[in-house]
DONU-372898 format. One record per residue (C-alpha): residue number from 1; residue in one letter; chain; x, y, z. Coordinates in Angstrom, 1 decimal. Layout:
REM residues N
MINU   k r c     c1     c2     c3
MINU NUM A A      X      Y      Z
...
//
This chain:
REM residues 85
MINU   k r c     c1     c2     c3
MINU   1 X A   -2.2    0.2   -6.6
MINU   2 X A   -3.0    1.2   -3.0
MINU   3 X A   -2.2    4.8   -4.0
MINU   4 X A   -4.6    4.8   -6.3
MINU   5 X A   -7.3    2.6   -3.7
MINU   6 X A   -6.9    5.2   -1.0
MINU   7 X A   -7.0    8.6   -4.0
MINU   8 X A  -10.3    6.6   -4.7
MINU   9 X A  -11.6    6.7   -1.4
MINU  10 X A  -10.5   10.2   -0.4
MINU  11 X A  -11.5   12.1   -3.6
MINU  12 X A  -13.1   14.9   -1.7
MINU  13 X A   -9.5   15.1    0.2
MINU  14 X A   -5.5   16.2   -0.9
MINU  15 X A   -3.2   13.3   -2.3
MINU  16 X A   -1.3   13.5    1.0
MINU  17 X A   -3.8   11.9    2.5
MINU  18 X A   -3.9    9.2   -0.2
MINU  19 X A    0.0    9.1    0.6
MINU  20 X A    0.0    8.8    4.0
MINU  21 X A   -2.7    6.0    3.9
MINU  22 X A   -1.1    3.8    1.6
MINU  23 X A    2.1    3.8    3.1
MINU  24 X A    0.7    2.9    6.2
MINU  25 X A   -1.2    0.2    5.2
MINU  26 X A    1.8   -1.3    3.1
MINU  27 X A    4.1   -0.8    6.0
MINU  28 X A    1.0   -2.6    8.6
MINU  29 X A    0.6   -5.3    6.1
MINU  30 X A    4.9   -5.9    5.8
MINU  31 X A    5.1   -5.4    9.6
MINU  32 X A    2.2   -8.2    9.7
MINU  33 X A    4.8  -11.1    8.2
MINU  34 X A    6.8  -11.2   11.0
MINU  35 X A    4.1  -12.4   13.3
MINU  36 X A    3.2  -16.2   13.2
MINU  37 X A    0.1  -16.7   15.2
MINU  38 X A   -1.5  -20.0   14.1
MINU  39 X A   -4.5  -18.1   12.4
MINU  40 X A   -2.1  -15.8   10.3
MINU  41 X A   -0.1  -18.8    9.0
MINU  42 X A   -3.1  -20.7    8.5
MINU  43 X A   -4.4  -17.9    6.4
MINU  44 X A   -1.2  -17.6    4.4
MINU  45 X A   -2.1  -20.9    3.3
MINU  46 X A   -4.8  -19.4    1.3
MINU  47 X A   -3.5  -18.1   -2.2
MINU  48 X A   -5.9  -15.2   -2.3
MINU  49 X A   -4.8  -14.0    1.3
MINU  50 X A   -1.5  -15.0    0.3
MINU  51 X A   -0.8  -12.4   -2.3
MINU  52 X A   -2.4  -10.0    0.4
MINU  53 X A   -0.7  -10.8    3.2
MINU  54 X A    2.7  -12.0    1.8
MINU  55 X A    4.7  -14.8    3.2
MINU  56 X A    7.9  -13.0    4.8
MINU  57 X A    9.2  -10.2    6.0
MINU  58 X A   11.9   -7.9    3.9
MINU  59 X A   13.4   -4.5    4.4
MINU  60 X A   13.8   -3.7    0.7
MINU  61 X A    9.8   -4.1    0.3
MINU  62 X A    9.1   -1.1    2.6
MINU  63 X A   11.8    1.2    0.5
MINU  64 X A    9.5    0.0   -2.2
MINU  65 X A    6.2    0.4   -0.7
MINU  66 X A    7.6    4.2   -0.5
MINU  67 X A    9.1    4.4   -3.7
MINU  68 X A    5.5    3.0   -5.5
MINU  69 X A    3.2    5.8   -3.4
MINU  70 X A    5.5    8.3   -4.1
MINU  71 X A    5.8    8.2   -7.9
MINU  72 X A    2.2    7.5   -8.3
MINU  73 X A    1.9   10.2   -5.6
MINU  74 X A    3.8   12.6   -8.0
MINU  75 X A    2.1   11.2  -11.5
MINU  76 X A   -1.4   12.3   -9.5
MINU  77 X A   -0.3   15.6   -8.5
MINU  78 X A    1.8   16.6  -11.7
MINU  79 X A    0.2   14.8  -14.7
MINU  80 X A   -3.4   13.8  -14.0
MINU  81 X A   -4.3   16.9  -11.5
MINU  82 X A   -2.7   19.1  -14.3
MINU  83 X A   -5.3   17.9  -17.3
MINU  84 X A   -8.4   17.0  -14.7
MINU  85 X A   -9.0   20.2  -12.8
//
C-alpha cells in the first residue's frame, strides 16, 4: 500500500523512486516502535494512530516491508507499465 502511495506521488518519476520511498518510510515507522517517549505511547493509545504506528518492534516486519515493495515494485514495472504505456 505504501508502494502504490509513493508511485502515486511520484508519477512523473521511475518506480525506484517509489521503491526507495516506501521502504524507507516502513523501515522509519518500524524503527519508530522501539522508542517510548511519553507522547508516542500516548499516541499508540489511539486506534487510528495505532494501526499506523504499530505497537512493537519486530525483525520479520522489515523482511516484509521489503518483500511487499518489491513484488508490487515488480507487478508495476512488469504487468501494469507493460499495458499502460
Amino acid at each position: 500500500m505504501i508502494y502504490w502511495f509513493f508511485r502515486f506521488i511520484f508519477t512523473t518519476k521511475k518506480s525506484y523512486y517509489a521503491l526507495i520511498f516506501s521502504v524507507l518510510f516502513c523501515f522509519g515507522i518500524e524503527f519508530l516502535q522501539l522508542l517510548q517517549h511519553p507522547i508516542l505511547i500516548e499516541w499508540r493509545n489511539n486506534p487510528m494512530l495505532r494501526l499506523v504506528l504499530g505497537q512493537g518492534f519486530l525483525w520479520t516486519d522489515l523482511i516484509a516491508y521489503c518483500l511487499g515493495s518489491l513484488i508490487a515494485f515488480f507487478i508495476d514495472r512488469k504487468i501494469i507499465n507493460r499495458y499502460f504505456k
